[in-house]
C-alpha positions in Angstrom: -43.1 105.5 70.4 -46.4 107.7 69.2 -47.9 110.4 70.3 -51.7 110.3 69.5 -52.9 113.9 70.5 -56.3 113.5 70.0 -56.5 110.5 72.8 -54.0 111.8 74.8 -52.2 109.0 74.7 -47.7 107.5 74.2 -48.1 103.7 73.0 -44.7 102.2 72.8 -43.2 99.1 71.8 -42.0 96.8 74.7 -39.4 94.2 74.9 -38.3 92.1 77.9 -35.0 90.4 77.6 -35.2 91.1 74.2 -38.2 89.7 73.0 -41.4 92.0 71.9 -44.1 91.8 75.3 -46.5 94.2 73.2 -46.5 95.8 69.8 -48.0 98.9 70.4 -49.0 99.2 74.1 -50.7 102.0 75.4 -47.9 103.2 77.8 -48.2 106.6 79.1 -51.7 109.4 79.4 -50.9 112.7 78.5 -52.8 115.1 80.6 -52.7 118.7 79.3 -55.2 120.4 81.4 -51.8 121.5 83.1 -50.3 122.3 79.2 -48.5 126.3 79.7 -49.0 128.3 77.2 -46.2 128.0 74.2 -43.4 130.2 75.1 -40.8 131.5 72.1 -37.7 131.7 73.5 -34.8 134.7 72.3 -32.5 131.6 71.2 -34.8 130.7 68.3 -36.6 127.9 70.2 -40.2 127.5 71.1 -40.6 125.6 74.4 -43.9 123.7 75.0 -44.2 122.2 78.7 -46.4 121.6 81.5 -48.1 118.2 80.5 -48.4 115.8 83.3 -47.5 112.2 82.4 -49.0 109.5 84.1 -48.9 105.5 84.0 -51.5 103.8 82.2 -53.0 101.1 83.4 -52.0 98.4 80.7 -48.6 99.6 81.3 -48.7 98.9 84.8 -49.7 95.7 84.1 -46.6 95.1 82.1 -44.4 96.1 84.4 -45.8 94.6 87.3 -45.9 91.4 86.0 -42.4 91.7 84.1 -40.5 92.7 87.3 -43.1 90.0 89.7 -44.4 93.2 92.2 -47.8 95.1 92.6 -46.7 98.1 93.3 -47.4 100.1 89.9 -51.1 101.6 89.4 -52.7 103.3 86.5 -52.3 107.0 87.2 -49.0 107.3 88.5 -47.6 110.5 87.8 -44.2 109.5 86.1 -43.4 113.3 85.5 -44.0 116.5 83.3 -43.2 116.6 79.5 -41.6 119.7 78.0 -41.0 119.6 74.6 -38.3 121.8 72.7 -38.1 123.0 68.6 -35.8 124.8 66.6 -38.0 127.8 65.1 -35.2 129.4 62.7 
């Protein structure tokens, strides 16, 4: 997957049964407007989290169609992304 931070966006490539449905597909929307400040941490880690993830629309398309149900709609809130580094 990628990360482009300037569009907010997580493309992806996506296979179904093994074959390639989409290259690069514009999976998931990064929405930092609920980013938390970066927080160093005593264990030589800096700890980055708060960004909301949510569904994009092409890959609810994807999966809707793959698994035959409607269900799945752009904006679903998947979950929140924390990301973790080693600062030593």
């Amino acid at each position: 997957f990628m990360v482009d931070p300037g569009k907010s966006v997580l493309t992806g490539k996506v296979s179904v049964d093994g074959e390639v449905a989409a290259e690069s597909a514009p999976l998931f929307f990064l929405d930092g407007r609920t980013l938390e400040p970066l927080e160093a941490k005593d264990n030589g880690t800096a700890v980055l989290q708060g960004t909301t993830v949510k569904l994009k629309a092409e890959a609810a398309e994807l999966l809707n169609s793959t698994f035959g149900i409607e269900a799945l709609e752009e904006g679903l809130v998947i979950g929140v992304a924390t990301i973790t580094v080693n600062t030593q």
